[in-house]
N, C-alpha and C positions, 0 to 999 in steps of 0.2 A: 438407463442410458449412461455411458461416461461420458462426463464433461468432458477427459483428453482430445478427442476425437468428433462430441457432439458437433463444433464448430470448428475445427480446423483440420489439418492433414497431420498425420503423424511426421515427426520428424522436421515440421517448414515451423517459423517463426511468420506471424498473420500480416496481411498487405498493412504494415504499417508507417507510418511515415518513420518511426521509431527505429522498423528493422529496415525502413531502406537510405539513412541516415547513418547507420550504426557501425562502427569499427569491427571488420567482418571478427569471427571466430571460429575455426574450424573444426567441426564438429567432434567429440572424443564418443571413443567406440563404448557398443553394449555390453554391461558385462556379460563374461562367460566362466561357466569353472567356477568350484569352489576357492574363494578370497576371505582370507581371518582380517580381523581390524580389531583395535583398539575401541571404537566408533563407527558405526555405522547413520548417516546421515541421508535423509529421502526425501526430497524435495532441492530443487538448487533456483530458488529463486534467493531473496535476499538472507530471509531468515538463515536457509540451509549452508548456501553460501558463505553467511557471517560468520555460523558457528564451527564451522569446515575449517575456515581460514583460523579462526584463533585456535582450534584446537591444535591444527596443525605446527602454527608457531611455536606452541607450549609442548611440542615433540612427542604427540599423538601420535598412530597411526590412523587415518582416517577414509574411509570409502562413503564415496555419496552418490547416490541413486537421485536419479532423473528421468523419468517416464516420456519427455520428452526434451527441448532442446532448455540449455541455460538461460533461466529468466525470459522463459516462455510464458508462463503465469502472469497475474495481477505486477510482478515487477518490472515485466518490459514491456507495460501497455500503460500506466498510468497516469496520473497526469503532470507526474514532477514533481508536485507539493514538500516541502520539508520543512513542515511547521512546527511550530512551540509548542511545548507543554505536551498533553493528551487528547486525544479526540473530543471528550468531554471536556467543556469549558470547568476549569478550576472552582468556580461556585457551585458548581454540581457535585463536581469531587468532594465538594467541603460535604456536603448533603448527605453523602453515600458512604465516606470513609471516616470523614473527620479530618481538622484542620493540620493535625500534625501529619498524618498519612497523604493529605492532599499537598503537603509543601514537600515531602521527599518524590510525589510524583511528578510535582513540575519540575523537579531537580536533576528527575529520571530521565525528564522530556528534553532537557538543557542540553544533558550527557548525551541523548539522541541524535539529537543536532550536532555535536562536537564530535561524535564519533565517524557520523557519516562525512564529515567535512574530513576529518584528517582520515581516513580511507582516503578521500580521493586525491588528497595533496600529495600520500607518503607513497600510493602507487602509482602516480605520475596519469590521472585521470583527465588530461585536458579536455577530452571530448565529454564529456560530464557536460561541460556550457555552465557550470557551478554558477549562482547569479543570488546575490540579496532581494528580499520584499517579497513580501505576499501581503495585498490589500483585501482584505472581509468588508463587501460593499452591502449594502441594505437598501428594500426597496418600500419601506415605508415608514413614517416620522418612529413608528413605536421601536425597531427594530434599528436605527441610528442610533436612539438613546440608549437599547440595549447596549450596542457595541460600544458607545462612548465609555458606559457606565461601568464595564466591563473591562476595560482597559484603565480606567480608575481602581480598578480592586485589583490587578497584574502590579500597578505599581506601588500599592499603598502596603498589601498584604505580601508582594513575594518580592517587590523590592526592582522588577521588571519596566525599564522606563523607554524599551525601543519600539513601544507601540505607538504612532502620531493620530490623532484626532481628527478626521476630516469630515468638514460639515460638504453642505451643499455644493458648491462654488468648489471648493476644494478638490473633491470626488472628482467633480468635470473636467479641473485641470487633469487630473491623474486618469480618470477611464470617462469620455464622455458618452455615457450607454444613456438615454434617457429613462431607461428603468432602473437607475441605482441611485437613491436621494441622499446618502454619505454612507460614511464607512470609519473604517481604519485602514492604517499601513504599518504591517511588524516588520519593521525594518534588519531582527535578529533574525528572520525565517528567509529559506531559501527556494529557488527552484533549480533544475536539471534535467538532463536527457537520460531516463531511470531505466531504458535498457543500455545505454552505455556504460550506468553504474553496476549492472549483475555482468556485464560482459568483462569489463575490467578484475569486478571481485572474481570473478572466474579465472583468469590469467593470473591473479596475487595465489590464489587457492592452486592449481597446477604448478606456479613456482616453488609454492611453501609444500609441495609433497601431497597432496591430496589425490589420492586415487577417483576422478570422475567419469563417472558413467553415463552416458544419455541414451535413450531409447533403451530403458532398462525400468520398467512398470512392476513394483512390488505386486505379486501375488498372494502372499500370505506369509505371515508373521508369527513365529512361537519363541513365543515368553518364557526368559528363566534366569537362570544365573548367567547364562549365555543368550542371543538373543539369534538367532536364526532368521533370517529375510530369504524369500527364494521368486526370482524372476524367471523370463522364460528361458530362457537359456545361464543363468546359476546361481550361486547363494553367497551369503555374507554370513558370517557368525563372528560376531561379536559382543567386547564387553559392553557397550552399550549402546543406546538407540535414543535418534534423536529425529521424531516425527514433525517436519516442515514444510506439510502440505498445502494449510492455509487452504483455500476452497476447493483445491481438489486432492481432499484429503477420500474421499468415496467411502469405501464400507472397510476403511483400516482399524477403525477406531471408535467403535458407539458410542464413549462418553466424550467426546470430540465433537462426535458428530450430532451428539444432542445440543450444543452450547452455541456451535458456530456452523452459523448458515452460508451458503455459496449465492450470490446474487449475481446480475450484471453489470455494466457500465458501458458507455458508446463517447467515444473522442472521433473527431472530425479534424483534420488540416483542409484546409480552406490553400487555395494557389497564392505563389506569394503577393503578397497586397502593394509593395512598396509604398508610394505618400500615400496611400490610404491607412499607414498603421495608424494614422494619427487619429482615425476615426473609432481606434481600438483602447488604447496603451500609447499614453506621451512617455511614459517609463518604464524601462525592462523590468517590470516585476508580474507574479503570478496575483491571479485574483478567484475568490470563492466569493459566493457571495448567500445570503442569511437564507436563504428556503430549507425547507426540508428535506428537499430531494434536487442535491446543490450541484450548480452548474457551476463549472471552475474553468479557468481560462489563463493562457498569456500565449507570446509571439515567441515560435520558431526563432534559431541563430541565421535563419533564412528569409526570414519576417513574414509568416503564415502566420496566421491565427489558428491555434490548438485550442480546440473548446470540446470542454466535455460536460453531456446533459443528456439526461434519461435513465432508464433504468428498467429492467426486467428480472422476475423471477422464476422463471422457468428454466430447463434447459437450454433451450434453441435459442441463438442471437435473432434479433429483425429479419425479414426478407432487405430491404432495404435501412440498412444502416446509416447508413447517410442522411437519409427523409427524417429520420429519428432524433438524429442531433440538430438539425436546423431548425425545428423546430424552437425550440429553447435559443436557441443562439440567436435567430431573427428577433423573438421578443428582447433579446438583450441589445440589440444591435439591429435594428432595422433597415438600416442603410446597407448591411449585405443580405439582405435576403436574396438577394439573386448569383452572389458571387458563388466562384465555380468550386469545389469541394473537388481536391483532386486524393483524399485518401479518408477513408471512415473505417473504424475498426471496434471491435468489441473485448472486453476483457472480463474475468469472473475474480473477483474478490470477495470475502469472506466478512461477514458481521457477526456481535454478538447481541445478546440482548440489553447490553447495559451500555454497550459501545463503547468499552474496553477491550484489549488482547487480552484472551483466554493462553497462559501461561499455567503447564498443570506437570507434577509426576504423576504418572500413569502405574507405574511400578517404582522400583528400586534404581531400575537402571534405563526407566522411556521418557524421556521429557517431551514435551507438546508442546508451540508455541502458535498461534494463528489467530486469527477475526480479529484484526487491525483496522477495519470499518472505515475506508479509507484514510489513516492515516499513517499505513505502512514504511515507505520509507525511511524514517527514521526508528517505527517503533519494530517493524521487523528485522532491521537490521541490530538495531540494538538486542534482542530478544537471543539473535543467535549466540550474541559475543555473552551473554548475562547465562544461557547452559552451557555453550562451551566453559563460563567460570565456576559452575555447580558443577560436573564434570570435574575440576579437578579438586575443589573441597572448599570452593568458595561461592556459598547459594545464597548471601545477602539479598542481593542485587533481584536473584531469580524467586526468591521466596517473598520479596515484596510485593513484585509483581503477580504473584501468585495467590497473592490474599485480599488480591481485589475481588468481591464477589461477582460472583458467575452461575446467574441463572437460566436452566435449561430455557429451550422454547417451547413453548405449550404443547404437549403431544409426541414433545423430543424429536428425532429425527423424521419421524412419519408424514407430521402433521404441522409443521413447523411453516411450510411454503405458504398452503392454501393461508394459514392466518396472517403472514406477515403480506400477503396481499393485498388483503383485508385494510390492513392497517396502514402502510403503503399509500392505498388506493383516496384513505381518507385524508391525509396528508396532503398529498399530491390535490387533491383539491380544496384544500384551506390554501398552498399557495396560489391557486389558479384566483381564488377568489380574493384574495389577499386580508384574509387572516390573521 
C-alpha cells in the first residue's frame, strides 16, 4: 500500500487545524521534461527543504521533488516540539557513544534549536507563533526523581542551567492535570506552528532559486556518477542526490528502509476553550510528559488545546480519529472529557531503533537523512543544512551524525512492524499499569 495516498487525497494538505490556520501557499507545478541540477533533493518536508535552501544559498543548482504538497508529511502535522539536546536523553547517549561524543551531541542539539530559530527570524516567520518552554511532566513519584535527577546531570555535565525543578504544587501551578505529580520546565526549548515553518522554508527556498516540484512521486532511481530520478511525467539528472523522505521513504531505498520505520501519531484541537485554559496551561508553554508512548500537549494562538496521544503501526489511520486522542487526553484532563473536538488528524513519522536520526552515505554522491523519532523539528532541519554542508566539502557536522550507531529492525524491512508491535503493545501496558 502507499502511505501517500493510504490516508489522504493526492495533492490536499489533511483537515488540519495546521492547514486551516496556515499562510496559504500556492501550489508549484509537476515536473515535466528532462531538468539537469546540481542536486537533486526528494522529499520537501523540513529535511529536504533545509537542505534545498542552503544549497541554494551556497549557489547550487538545486531541483526538489515532492510526491505531494510542501510539508505534507510528519512536518506539517506535528506537534510543534523544539526541544534540546537529542531524542535520547544525554545519559543514554553517554551509555551508547561515550561522554565526549555525547557532549558534541547535545552541542548538535543546541545548534538545532539555534538554527531553527534564526530561519524563522531571518525569513520574517511571524506566523511560526515561535514561543519558549516545553515542561516534561511525570506521573509517578519514581519518574519525578527521574526528571529532577536528570536535569541535575544537563547542568552539572554540559553546563545546561534552563531546566527549572518542579515538584508537586509547582506542576499544578503550571499544568493542573491530576495525572502529572511534577516535572520539569526547559525554558531553552520552544514550540510553533510547524506547518507554517515548512510553508515559509518553502517561500525562502523559491526565493533563493530552488526549482520545486509537487505532485511529482520518484519512480525509480539509477545510481552513478550522475544520478538519474524519473517521475511520471520526467527526469532529473544530477550531480547528486539527497534522499528526504523520512517515513515515506517506500521501496527507494532497502538499507533505509531496514533502519527506519514509518509509524503513526493522532493530534486532536479541541474548540477554543477560553477561561477554561486555565484548567490546561497557566503558561504558553508546550508539555510532554514521561510515558512510553507520549502524549504532548500546549494551546493554540487561538486557545484550543492541541493534544496529541496514541499511536498505530499499520498503514490505515483510525476510523475515528478523534475517539483515539481522547482517550489519553480525558485521562490527562478529565474535566474535558466531554468538550467538542472540532479537528483530529493523523500523521506518519519515522523511528529508529536506537531513537536516533539514521544520517547515512548511500553512495558517493546519495545522502539519506530520516527517523527523527519524534524529535524532528529541530533535528530534521538541521540534518538538511549538515548535507547541504557535505555537499560542498564540509561533512564534519554530517559524519558525526553519522557514527551514531544504527541497528537494523529485526527481519529488516519485512518483518520489522509485526515486532515493533509487539513491543509497543508491552509498553503501552506498563504505562496503563503504571510501571
Amino acid at each position: 500500500m502507499d502511505l501517500l495516498t493510504a490516508n489522504d487525497r493526492r495533492g490536499e494538505y489533511p483537515a488540519s487545524w495546521y492547514a486551516a490556520t496556515a499562510t496559504p501557499l500556492a501550489p508549484f507545478s509537476a515536473l515535466t521534461g528532462e531538468v539537469r541540477a546540481d542536486v537533486c533533493v526528494v522529499g520537501a518536508g523540513y529535511t529536504g527543504l533545509s537542505a534545498a535552501l542552503h544549497l541554494a544559498e551556497a549557489g547550487h543548482r538545486v531541483v526538489l521533488l515532492e510526491a505531494q504538497r510542501v510539508g505534507f508529511g510528519a512536518s506539517g502535522r506535528n506537534g510543534g516540539q523544539l526541544g534540546s539536546g537529542q531524542r535520547v536523553e544525554q545519559d543514554a547517549l553517554e551509555r551508547l557513544v561515550g561522554m565526549e561524543m555525547a557532549r558534541r551531541l547535545w552541542q548538535m542539539g543546541e545548534e538545532a534549536k539555534a538554527l531553527v530559530c534564526d530561519l524563522i527570524a531571518r525569513h520574517e516567520m511571524a506566523d511560526c507563533h515561535l514561543k519558549p518552554g516545553i515542561a516534561w511532566t511525570a506521573s509517578s513519584k519514581a519518574d519525578v526523581g527521574h526528571l529532577h535527577a536528570y536535569a541535575d546531570h544537563l547542568a552539572e555535565h554540559y553546563g545546561y542551567e534552563k531546566v527549572e525543578k518542579l515538584d508537586h504544587t509547582a506542576l499544578q501551578d503550571l499544568c493542573p492535570s491530576p495525572d502529572y505529580r511534577g516535572g520539569v520546565l526547559d525554558r531553552g526549548a520552544w514550540h510553533l506552528h510547524p506547518l507554517n515553518l515548512a510553508l515559509g522554508l518553502a517561500r525562502a527556498c523559491a526565493k533563493a532559486g530552488v526549482q520545486i516540484h509537487e505532485g511529482s512521486t520518484v519512480r525509480s532511481i539509477e545510481e552513478g556518477a550522475q544520478v538519474t530520478l524519473r517521475t511520471a511525467q520526467g527526469s532529473v539528472r544530477a550531480d547528486h542526490l539527497i534522499l528526504a523522505c523520512n517515513g515515506y521513504l517506500g521501496g527507494l531505498n532497502r538499507q533505509v528502509a531496514a533502519r527506519v520505520m514509518p509509524i503513526n501519531n493522532f493530534v486532536a484541537a479541541t474548540e477554543p476553550l477560553g477561561a477554561r485554559t486555565q484548567e490546561v496551561l497557566r503558561q504558553d508553554v508546550a508539555v510532554a510528559d514521561s510515558r512510553f508512548v507520549v502524549n504532548y500537549f500546549r494551546l493554540s494562538h487561538d486557545g484550543r488545546l492541541l493534544f496529541g496521544g496514541g499511536e498505530s503501526y499499520g498503514y490505515r489511520f483510525p476510523a475515528d480519529i478523534a475517539a483515539k486522542v481522547r482517550r489519553p487526553m480525558s485521562q490527562v484532563f478529565p474535566s474535558l472529557k466531554d468538550v467538542k473536538i472540532d479537528y483530529a488528524w493523523g500523521g506518519t513519522l519515522a523511528i529508529t531503533m536506537k531513537r536516533m536520526p539514521y544520517l547515512v552515505r548511500l553512495a558517493p554522491n546519495i545522502l539519506s537523512a530520516s527517523g527523527y523519532s519524534g524529535h524532528g523539528v529541530g533535528n530534521a532541519t538541521q540534518a538538511g543544512q549538515l548535507m547541504a554542508r557535505a555537499i560542498a566539502g564540509d561533512a564534519a557536522g554530517f559524519d558525526t551524525m553519522a557514527a551514531v550507531p544504527a541497528t537494523p529492525f529485526p527481519g529488516g524491512a519485512a518483518l520489522r512492524n509485526p515486532l515493533l508491535v509487539l513491543a509497543m503493545s508491552w509498553y503501552a501496558l506498563r504505562d496503563r499499569l503504571g510501571l
